[in-house]
N, CA, C and O atoms as CSV, one atom per row, in Angstrom:
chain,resi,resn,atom,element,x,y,z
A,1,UNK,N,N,0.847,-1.183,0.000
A,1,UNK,CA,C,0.000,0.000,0.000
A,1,UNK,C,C,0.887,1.239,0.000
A,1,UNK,O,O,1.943,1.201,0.631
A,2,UNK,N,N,0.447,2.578,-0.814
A,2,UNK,CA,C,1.472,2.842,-0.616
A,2,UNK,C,C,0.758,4.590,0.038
A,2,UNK,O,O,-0.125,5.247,-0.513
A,3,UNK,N,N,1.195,4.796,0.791
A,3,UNK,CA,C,0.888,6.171,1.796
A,3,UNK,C,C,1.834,7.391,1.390
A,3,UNK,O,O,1.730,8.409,2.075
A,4,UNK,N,N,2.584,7.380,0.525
A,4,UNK,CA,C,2.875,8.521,-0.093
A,4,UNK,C,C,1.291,9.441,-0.732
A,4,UNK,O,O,0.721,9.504,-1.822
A,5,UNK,N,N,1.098,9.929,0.397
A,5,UNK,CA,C,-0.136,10.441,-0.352
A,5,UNK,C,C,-0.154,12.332,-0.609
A,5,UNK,O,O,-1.175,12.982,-0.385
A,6,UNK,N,N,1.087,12.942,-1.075
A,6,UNK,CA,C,1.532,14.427,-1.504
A,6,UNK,C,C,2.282,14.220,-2.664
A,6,UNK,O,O,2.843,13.201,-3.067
A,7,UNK,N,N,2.209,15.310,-3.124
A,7,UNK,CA,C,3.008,15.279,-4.427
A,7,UNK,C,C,2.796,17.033,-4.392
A,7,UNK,O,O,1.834,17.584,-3.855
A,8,UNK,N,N,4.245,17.945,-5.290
A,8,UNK,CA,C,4.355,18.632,-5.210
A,8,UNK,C,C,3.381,19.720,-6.055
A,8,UNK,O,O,3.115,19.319,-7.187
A,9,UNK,N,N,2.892,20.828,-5.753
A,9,UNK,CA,C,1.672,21.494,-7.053
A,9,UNK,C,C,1.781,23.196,-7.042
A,9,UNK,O,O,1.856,23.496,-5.851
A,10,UNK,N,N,1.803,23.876,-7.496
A,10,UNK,CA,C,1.469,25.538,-7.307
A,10,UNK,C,C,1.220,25.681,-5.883
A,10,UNK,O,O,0.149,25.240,-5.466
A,11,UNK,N,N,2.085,26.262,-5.008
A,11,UNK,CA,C,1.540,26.812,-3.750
A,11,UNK,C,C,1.853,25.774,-2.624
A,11,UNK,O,O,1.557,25.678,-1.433
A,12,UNK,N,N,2.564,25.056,-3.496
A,12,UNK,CA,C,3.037,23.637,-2.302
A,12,UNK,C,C,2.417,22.287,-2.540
A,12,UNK,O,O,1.801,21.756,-3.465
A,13,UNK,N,N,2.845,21.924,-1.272
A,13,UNK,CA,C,2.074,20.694,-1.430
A,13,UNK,C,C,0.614,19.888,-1.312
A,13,UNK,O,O,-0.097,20.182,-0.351
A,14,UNK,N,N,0.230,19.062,-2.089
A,14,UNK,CA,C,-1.242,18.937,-2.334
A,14,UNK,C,C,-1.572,17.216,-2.151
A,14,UNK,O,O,-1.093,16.422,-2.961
A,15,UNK,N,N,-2.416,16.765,-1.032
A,15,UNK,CA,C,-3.092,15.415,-0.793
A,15,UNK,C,C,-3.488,14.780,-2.472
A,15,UNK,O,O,-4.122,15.147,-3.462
A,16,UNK,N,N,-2.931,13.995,-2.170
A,16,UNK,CA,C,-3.340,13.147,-3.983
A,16,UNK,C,C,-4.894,12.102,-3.838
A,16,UNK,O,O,-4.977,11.229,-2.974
A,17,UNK,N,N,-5.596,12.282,-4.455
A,17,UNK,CA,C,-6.697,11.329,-4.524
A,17,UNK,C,C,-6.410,10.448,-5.400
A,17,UNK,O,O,-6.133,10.612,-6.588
A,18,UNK,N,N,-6.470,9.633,-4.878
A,18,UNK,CA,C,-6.259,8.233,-6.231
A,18,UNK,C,C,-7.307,7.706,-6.543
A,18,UNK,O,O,-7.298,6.726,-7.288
A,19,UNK,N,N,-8.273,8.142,-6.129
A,19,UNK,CA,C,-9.990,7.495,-7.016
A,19,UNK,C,C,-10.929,8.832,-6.876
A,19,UNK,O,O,-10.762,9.765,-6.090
A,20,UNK,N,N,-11.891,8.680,-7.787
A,20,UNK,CA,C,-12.644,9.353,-7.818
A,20,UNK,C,C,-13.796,10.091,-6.532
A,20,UNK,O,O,-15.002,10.336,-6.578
A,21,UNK,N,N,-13.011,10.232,-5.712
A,21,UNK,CA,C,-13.646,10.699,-4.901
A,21,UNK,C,C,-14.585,12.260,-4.806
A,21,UNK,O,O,-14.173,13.355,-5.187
A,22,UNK,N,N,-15.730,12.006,-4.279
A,22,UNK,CA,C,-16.527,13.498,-4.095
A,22,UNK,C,C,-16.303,14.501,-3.594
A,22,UNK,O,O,-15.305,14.486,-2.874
A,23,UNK,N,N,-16.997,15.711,-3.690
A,23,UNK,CA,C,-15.761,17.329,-3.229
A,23,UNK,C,C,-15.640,16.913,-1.558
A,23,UNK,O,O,-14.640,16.984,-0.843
A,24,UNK,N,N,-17.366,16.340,-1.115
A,24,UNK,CA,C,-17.209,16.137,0.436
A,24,UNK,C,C,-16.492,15.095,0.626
A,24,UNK,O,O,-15.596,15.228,1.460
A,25,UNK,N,N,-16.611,13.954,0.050
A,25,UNK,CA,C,-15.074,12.890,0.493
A,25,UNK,C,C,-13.438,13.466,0.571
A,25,UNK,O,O,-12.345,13.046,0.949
A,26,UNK,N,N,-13.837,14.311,0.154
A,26,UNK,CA,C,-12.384,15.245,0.119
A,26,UNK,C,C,-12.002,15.995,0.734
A,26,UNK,O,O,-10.827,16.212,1.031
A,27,UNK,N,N,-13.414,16.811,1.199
A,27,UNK,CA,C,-13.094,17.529,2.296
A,27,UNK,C,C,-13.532,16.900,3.753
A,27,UNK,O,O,-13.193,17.691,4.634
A,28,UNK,N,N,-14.100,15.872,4.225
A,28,UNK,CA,C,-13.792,14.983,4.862
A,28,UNK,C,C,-12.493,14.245,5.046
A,28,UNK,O,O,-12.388,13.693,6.141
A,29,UNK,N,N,-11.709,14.144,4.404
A,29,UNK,CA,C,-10.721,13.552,4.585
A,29,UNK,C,C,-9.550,14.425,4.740
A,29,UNK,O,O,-8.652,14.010,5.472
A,30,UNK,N,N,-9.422,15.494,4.206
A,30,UNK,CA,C,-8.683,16.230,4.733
A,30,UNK,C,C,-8.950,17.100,6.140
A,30,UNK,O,O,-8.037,17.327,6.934
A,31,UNK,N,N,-10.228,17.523,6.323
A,31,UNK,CA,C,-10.420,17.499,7.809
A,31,UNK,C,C,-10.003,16.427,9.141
A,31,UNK,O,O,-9.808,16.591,10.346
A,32,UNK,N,N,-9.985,15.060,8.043
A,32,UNK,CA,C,-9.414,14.014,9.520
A,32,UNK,C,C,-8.685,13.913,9.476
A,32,UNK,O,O,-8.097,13.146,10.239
A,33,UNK,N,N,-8.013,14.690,8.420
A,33,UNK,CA,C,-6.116,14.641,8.457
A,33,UNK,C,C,-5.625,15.304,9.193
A,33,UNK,O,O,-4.630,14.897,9.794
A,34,UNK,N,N,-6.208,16.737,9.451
A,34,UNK,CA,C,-5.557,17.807,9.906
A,34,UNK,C,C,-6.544,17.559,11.907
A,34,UNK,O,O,-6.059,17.944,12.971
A,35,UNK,N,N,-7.808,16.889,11.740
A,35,UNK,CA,C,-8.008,16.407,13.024
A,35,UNK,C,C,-6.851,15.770,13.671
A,35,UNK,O,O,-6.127,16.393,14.447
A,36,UNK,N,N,-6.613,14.164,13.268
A,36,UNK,CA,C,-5.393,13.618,13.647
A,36,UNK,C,C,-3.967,14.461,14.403
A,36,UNK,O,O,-3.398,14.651,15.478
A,37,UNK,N,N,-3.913,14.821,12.708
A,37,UNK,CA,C,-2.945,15.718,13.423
A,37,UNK,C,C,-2.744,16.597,14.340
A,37,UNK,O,O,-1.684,16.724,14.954
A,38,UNK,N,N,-3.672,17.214,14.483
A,38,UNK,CA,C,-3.913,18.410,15.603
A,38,UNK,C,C,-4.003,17.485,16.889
A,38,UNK,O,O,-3.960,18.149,17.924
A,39,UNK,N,N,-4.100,16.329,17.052
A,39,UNK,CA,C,-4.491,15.487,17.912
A,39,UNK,C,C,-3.066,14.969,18.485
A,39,UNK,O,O,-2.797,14.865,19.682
A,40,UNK,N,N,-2.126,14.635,17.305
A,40,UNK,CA,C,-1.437,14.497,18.105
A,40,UNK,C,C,-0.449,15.383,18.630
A,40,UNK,O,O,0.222,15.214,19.648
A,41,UNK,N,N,-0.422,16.525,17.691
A,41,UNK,CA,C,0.685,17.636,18.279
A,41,UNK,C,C,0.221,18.233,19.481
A,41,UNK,O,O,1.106,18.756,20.157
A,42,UNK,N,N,-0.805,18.284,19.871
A,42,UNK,CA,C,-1.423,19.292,20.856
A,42,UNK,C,C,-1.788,18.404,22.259
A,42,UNK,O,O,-1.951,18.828,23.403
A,43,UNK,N,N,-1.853,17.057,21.761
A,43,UNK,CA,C,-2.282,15.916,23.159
A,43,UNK,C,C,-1.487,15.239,23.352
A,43,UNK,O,O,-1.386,14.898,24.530
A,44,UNK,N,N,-0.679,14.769,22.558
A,44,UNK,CA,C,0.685,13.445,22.496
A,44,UNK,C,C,2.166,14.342,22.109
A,44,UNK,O,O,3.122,13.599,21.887
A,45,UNK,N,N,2.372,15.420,22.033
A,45,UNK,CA,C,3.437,16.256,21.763
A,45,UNK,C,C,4.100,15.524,20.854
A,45,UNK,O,O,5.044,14.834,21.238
A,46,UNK,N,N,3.667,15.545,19.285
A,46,UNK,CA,C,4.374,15.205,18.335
A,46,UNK,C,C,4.077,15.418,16.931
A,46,UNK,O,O,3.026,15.976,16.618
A,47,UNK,N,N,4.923,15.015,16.041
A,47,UNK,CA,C,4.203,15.598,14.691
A,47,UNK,C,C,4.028,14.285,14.087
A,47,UNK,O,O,4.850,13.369,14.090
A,48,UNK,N,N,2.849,14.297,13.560
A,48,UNK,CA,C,2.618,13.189,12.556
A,48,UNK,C,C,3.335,13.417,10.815
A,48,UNK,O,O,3.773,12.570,10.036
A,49,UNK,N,N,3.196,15.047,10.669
A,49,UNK,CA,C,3.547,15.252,9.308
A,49,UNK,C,C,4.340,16.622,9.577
A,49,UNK,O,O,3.840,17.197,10.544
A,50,UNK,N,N,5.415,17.318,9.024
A,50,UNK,CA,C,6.076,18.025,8.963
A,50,UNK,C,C,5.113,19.896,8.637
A,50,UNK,O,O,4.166,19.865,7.850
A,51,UNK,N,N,5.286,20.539,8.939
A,51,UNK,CA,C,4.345,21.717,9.292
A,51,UNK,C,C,4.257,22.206,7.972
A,51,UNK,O,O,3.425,23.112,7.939
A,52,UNK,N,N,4.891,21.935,6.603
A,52,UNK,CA,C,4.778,22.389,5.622
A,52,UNK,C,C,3.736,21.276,5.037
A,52,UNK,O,O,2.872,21.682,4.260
A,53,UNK,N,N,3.773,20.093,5.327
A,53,UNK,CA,C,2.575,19.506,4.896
A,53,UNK,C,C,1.131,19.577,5.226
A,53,UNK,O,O,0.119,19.542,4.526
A,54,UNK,N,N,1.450,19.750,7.203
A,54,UNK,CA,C,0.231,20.173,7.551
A,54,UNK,C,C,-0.228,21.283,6.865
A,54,UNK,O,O,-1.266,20.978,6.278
A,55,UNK,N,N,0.083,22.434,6.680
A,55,UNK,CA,C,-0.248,23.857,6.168
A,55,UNK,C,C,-0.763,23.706,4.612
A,55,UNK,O,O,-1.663,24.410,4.153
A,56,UNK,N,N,-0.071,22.695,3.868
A,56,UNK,CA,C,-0.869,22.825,2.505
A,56,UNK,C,C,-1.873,22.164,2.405
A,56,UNK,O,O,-2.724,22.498,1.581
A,57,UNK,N,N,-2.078,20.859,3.355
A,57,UNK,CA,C,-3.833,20.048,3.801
A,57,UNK,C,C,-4.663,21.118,3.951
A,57,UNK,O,O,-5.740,21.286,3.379
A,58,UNK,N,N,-3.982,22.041,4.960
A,58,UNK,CA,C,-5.177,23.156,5.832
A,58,UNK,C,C,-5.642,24.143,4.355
A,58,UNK,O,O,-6.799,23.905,4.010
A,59,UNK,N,N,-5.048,24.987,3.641
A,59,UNK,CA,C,-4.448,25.468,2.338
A,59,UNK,C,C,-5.390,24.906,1.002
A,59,UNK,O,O,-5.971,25.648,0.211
A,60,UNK,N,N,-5.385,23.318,0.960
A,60,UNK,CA,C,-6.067,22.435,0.528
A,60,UNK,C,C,-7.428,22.763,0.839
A,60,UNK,O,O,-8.089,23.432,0.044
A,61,UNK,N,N,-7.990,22.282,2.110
A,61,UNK,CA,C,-9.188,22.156,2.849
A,61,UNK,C,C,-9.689,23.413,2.615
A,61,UNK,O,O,-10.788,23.296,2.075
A,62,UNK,N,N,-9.285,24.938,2.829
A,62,UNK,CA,C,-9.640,26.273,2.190
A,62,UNK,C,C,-9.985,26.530,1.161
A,62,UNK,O,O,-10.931,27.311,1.051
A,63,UNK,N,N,-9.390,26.005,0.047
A,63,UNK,CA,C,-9.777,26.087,-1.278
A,63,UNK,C,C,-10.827,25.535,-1.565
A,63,UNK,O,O,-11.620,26.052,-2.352
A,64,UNK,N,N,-11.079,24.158,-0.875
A,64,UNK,CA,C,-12.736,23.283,-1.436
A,64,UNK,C,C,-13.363,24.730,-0.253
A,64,UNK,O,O,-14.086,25.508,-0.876
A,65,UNK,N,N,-13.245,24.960,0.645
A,65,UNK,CA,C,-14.572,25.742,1.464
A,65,UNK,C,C,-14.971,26.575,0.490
A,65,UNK,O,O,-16.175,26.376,0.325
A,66,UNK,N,N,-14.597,27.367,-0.206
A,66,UNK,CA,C,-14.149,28.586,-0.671
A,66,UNK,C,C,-15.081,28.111,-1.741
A,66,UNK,O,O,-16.267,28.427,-1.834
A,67,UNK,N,N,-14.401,27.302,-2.553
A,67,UNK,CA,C,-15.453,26.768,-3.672
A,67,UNK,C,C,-16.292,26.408,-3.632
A,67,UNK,O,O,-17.256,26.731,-4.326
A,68,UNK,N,N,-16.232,25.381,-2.578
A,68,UNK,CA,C,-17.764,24.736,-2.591
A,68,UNK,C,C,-18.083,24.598,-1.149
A,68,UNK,O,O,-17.790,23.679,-0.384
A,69,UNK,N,N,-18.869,25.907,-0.885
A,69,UNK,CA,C,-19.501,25.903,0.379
A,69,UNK,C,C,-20.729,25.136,0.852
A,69,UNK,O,O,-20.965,24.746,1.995
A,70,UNK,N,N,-21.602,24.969,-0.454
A,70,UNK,CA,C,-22.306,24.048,0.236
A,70,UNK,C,C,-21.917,22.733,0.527
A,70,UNK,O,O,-22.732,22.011,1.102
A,71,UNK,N,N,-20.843,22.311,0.238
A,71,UNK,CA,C,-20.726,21.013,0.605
A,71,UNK,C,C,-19.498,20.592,1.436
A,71,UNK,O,O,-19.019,19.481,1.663
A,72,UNK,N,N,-19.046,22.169,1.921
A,72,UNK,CA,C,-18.389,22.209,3.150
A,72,UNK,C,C,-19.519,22.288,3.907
A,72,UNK,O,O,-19.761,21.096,4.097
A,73,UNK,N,N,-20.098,22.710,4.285
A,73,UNK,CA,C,-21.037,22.678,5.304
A,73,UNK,C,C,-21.985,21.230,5.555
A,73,UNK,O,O,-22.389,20.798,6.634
A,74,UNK,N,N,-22.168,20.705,4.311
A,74,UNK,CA,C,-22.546,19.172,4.511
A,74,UNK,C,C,-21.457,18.259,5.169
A,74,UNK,O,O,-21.957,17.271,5.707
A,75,UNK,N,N,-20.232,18.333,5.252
A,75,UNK,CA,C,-19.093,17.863,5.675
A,75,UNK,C,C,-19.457,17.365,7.013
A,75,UNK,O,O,-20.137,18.054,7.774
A,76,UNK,N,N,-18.958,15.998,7.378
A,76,UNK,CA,C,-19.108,15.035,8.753
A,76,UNK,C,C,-18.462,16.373,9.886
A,76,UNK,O,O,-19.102,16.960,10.758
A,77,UNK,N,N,-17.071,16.559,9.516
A,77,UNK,CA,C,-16.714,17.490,10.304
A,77,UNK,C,C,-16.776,18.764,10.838
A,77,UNK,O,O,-16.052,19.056,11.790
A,78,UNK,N,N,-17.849,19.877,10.161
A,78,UNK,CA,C,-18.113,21.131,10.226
A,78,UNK,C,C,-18.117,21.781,11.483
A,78,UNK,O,O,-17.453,22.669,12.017
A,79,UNK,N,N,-19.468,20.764,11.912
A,79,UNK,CA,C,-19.652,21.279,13.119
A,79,UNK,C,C,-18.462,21.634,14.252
A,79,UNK,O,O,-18.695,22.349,15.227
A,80,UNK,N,N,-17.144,21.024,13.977
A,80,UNK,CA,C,-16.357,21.012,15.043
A,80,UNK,C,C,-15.275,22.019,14.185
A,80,UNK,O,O,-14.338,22.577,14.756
A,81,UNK,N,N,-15.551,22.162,12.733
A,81,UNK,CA,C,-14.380,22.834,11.500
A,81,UNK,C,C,-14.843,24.352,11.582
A,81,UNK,O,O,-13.949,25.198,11.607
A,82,UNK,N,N,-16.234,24.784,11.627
A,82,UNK,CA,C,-17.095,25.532,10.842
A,82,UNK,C,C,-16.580,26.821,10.384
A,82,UNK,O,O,-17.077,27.413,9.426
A,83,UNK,N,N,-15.321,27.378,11.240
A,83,UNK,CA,C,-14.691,28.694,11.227
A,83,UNK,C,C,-13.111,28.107,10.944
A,83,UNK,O,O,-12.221,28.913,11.213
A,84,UNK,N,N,-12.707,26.835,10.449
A,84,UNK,CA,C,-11.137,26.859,10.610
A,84,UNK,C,C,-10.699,27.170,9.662
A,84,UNK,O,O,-9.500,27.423,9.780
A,85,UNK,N,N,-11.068,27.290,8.729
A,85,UNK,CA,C,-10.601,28.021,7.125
A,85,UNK,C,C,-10.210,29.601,7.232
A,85,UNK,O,O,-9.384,30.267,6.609
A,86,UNK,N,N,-11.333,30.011,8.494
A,86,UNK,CA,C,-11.993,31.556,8.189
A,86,UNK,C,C,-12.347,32.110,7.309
A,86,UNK,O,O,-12.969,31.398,6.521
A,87,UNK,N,N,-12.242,33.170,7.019
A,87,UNK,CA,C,-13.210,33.924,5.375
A,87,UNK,C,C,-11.918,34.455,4.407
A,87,UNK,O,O,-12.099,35.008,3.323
A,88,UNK,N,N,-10.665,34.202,4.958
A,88,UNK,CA,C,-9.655,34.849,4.346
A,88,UNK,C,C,-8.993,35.826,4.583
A,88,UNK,O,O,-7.791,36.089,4.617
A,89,UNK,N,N,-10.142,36.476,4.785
A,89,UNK,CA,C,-9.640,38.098,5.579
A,89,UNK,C,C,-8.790,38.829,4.226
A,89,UNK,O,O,-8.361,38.279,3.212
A,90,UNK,N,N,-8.746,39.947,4.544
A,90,UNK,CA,C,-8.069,41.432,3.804
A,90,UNK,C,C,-6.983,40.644,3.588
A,90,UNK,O,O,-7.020,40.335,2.397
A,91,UNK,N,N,-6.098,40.188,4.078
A,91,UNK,CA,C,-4.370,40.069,4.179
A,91,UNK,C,C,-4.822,38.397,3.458
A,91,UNK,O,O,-4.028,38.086,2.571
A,92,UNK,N,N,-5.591,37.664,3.631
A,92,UNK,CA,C,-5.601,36.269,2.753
A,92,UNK,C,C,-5.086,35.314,4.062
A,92,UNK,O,O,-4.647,34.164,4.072
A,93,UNK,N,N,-5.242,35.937,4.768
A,93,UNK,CA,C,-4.456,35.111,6.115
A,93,UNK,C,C,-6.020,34.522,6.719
A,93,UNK,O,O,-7.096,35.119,6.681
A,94,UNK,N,N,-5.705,33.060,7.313
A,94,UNK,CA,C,-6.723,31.745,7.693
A,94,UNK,C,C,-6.177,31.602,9.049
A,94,UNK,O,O,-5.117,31.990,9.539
A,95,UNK,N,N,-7.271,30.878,9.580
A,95,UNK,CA,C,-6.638,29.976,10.700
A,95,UNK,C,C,-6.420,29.089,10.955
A,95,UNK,O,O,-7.488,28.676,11.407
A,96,UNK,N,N,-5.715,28.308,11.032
A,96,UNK,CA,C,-5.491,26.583,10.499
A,96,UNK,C,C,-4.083,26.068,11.896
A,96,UNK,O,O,-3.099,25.353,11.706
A,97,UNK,N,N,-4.398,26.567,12.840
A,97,UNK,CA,C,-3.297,25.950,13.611
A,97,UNK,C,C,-4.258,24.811,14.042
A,97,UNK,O,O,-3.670,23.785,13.699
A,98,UNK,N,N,-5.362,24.488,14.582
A,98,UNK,CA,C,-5.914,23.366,15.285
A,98,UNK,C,C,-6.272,23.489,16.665
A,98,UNK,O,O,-7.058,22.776,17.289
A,99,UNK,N,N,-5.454,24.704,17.173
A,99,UNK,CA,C,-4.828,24.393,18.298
A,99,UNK,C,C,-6.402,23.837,19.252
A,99,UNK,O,O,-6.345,23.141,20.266
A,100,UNK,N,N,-7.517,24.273,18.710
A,100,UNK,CA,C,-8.746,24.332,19.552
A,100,UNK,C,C,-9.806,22.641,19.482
A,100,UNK,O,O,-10.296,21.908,20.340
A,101,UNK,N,N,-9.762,22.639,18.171
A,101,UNK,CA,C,-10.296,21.561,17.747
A,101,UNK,C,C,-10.751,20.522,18.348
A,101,UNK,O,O,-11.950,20.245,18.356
A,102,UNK,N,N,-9.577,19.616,19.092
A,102,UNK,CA,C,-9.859,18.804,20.008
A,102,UNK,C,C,-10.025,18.897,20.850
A,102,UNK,O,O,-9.944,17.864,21.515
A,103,UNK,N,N,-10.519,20.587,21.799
A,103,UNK,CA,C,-11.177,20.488,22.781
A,103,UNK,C,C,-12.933,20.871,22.538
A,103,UNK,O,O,-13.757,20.975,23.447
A,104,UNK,N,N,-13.230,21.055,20.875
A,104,UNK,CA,C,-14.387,20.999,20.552
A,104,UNK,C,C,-14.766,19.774,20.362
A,104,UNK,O,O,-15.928,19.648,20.749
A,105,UNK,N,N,-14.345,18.839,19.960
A,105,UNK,CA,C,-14.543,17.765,19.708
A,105,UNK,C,C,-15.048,16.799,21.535
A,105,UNK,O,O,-16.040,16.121,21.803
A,106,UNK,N,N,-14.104,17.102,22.208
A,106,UNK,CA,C,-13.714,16.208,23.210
A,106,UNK,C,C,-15.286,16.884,24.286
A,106,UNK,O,O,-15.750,16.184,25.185
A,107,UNK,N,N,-15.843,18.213,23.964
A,107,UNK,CA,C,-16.495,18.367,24.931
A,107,UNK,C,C,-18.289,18.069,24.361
A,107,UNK,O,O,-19.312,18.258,25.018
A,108,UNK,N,N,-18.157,17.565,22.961
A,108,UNK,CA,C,-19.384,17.524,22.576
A,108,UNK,C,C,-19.433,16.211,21.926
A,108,UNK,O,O,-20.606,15.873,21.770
A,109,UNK,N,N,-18.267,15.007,21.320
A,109,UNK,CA,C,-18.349,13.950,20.925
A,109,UNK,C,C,-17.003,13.067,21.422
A,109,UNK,O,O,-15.838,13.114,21.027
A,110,UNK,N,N,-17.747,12.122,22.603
A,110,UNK,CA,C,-16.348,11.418,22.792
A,110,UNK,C,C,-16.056,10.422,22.470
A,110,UNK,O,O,-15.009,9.868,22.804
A,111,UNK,N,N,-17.322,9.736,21.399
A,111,UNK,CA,C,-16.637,8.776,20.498
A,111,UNK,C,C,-15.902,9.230,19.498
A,111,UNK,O,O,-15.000,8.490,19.107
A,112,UNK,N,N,-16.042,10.198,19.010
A,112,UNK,CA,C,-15.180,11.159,17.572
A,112,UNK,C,C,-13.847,11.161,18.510
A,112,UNK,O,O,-12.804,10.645,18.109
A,113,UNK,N,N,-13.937,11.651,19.524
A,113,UNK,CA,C,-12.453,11.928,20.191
A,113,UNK,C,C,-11.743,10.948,20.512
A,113,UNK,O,O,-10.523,11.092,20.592
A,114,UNK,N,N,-12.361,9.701,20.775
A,114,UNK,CA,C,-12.006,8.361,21.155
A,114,UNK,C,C,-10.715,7.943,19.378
A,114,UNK,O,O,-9.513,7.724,19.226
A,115,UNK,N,N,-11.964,8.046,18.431
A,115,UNK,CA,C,-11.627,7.458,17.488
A,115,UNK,C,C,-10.183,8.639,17.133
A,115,UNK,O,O,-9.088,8.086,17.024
A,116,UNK,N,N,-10.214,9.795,17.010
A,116,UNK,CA,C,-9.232,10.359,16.771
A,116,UNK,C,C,-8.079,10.401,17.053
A,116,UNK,O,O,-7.144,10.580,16.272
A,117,UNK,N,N,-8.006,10.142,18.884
A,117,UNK,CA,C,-7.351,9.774,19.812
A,117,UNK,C,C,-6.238,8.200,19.138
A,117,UNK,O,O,-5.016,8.048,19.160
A,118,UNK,N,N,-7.246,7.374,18.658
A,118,UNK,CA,C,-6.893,6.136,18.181
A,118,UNK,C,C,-5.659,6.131,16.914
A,118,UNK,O,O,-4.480,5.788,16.833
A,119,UNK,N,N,-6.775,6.772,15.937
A,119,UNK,CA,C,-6.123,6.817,15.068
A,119,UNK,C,C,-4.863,7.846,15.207
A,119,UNK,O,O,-4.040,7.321,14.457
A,120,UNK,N,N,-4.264,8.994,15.734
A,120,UNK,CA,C,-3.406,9.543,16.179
A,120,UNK,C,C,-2.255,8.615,16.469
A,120,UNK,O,O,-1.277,8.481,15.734
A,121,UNK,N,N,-2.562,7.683,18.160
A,121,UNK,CA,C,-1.653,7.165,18.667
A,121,UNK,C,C,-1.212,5.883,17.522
A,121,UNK,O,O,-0.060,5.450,17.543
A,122,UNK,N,N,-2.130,5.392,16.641
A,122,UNK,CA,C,-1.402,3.983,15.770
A,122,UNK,C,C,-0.306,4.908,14.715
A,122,UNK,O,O,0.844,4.537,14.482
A,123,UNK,N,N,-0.836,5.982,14.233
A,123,UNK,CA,C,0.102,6.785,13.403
A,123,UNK,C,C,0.860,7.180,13.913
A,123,UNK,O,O,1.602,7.791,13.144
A,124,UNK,N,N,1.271,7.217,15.185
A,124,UNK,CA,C,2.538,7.605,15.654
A,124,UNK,C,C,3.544,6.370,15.840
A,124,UNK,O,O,4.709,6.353,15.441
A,125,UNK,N,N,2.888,5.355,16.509
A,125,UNK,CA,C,3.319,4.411,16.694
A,125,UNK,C,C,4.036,3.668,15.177
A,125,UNK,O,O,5.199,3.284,15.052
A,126,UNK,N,N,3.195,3.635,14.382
A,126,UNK,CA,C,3.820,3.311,12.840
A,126,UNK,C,C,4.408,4.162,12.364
A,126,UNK,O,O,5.077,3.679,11.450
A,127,UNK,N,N,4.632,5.656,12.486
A,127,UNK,CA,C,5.835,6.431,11.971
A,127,UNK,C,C,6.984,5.960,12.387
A,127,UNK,O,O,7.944,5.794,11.634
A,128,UNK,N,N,6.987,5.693,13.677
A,128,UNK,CA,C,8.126,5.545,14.747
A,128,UNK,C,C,8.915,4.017,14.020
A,128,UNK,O,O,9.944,3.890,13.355
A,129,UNK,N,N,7.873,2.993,14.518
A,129,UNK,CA,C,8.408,2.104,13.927
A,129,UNK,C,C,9.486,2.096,12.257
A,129,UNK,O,O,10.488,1.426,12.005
A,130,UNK,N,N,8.823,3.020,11.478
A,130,UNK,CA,C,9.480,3.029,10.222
A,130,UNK,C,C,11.021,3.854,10.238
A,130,UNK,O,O,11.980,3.848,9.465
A,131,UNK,N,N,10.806,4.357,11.170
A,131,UNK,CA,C,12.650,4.924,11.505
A,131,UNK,C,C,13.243,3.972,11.806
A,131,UNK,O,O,14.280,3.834,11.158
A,132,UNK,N,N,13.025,3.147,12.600
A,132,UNK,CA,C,14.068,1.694,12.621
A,132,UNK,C,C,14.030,0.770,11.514
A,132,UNK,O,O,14.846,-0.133,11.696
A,133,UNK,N,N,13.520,0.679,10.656
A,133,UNK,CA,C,13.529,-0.185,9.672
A,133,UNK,C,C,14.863,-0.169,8.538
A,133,UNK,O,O,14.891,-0.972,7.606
């Protein structure tokens, strides 16, 4: 299987879809990317992906809002996302650190947090492992 899932594009780097996936499968999935992640830098003190990758997911995830709002707002994750893009603002500047996320998550769904929690700690655990290999 192969988890190289970036490749380089205008403006950095960009999540590759390898099937035909829908605008909301897309923006679903990059929301649980940047969930994860925020999950583990902020609860487990670590990085799952290097801050230039995180930033072009987040970068990524802005561009579908932007375009296609209605189906950011249909998105599994909104409710806990709904402002992380922001509107852009004058300067083009977003908010995309996370830093909050998982304490929205954790105080209104604690199976979402459970599962995030999960998936976080196996991705760390399998990064780790692949440095010794």
């Amino acid at each position: 299987m192969d988890f190289n899932c970036v490749k380089p594009g205008p403006g950095g780097q960009l999540m590759l879809f390898h099937q035909p996936f829908t605008i909301v499968e897309k923006i679903q999935l990059l929301q649980r990317s940047i969930l994860v992640n925020s999950f583990a830098y902020y609860e487990l003190n670590d990085n799952l992906l290097p801050d230039y990758k995180y930033d072009a997911n987040c970068k990524q995830l802005e561009e579908l809002a932007m375009s296609h709002p209605a189906e950011y707002k249909r998105s599994k994750y909104y409710e806990y996302m709904h402002d992380f893009c922001g509107d852009g603002g004058s300067n083009g500047a977003h908010q995309t650190t996370g830093f909050d996320l998982i304490s929205r998550i954790k105080k209104s769904n604690k199976d979402l947090y459970n599962r995030i929690w999960n998936d976080a700690f196996v991705a760390l655990r399998l990064k780790k492992e692949r440095q010794y290999e």
